[in-house]
N, C-alpha and C positions, 0 to 999 in steps of 0.2 A: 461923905456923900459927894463931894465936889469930884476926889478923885475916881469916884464910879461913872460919876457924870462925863470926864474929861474922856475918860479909855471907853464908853460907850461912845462916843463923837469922833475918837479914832478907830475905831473900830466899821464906826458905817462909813468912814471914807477911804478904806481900803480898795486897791483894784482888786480885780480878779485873781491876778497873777500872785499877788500882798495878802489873799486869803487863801491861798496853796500853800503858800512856803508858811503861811500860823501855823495850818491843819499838818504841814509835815511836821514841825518843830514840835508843835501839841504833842503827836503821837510818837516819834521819836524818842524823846526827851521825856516827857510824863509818861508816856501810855495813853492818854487820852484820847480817842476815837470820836475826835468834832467835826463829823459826816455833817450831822443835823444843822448846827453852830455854823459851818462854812456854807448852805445851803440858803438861813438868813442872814447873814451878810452879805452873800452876794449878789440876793434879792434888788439891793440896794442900786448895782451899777445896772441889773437884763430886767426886762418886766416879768414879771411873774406869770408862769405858762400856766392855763386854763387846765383845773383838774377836769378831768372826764372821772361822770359819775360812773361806777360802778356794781353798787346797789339797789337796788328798785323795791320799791312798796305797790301792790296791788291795791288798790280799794274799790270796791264795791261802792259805787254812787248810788245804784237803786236794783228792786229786782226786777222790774219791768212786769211784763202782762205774765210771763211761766213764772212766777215764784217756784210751784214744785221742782220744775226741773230747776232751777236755778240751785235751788235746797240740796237738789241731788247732786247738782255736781262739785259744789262747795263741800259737802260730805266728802264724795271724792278725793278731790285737790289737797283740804286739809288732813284728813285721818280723823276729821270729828266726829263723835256719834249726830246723831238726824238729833237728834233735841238741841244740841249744840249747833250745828249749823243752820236748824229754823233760827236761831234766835240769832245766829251772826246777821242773817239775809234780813230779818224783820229789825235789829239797829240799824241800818245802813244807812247815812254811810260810813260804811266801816272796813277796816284793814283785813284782808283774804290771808295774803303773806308779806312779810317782812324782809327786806336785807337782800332780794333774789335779785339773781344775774338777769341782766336783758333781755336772754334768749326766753330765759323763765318764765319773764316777767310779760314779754310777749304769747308766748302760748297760754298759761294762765287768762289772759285779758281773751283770746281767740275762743276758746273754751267758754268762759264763764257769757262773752259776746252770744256765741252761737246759742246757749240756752237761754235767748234773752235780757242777761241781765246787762247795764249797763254800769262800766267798767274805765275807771282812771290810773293809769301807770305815773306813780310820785316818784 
C-alpha cells in the first residue's frame, strides 16, 4: 500500500512536459492509450477548464391559466397520446424532455411559453 501511495505522490508532481514523455512511453512500450490518465494528472499543474453543459432538461413548472392548449402542445412536443399528456401537465412539475440540445431546449421552452404554460430550462 505504501508503495501505491509513494507513485500516486510522484505521479501528481509531474510537469506537464513529465506527463508527455509517461503518456509516450505508456503507449509505446505497452500499448496503453493514457489519454484520460494524462488528462488527471495534469489537472494537477493548469485549473481545470469549466465544462459547458450540453444537455438540457425542459420542465414544466406549471400550466398556467390554458391548460388545454398547454395539453396540446405537450401532446405535440412529446409523441404522447392526450391521456398521457393531461397527466404529464396535471403532475407538474414535471420533465417535458430529457438530455436536449440548447437550441432544443429553447424552442421547446418558447412553444410550451406561448401556450401559457410556464416553463424552466435545467
Amino acid at each position: 500500500m505504501a508503495d501505491v501511495k509513494a507513485l500516486a505522490e510522484q505521479l501528481v508532481g509531474l510537469t506537464v512536459k513529465e506527463v508527455q514523455e509517461l503518456a509516450d512511453v505508456l503507449k509505446n512500450e505497452y500499448g496503453i492509450e493514457p489519454a484520460a490518465a494524462a488528462v488527471v494528472v495534469a489537472s494537477g499543474d493548469a485549473a481545470p477548464a469549466a465544462e459547458e453543459k450540453t444537455a438540457f432538461n425542459v420542465v414544466l413548472k406549471s400550466a398556467g391559466a390554458s391548460k388545454l392548449n398547454v395539453v396540446k402542445v405537450v401532446k405535440d412536443l412529446t409523441g404522447l397520446g392526450l391521456k398521457e399528456a393531461k397527466e404529464l401537465v396535471d403532475g407538474a412539475p414535471k420533465s417535458v424532455k430529457e438530455g436536449v440540445s440548447k437550441a432544443e431546449a429553447e424552442d421547446l421552452k418558447a412553444k410550451l411559453t406561448e401556450a401559457g404554460a410556464e416553463v424552466e430550462i435545467q
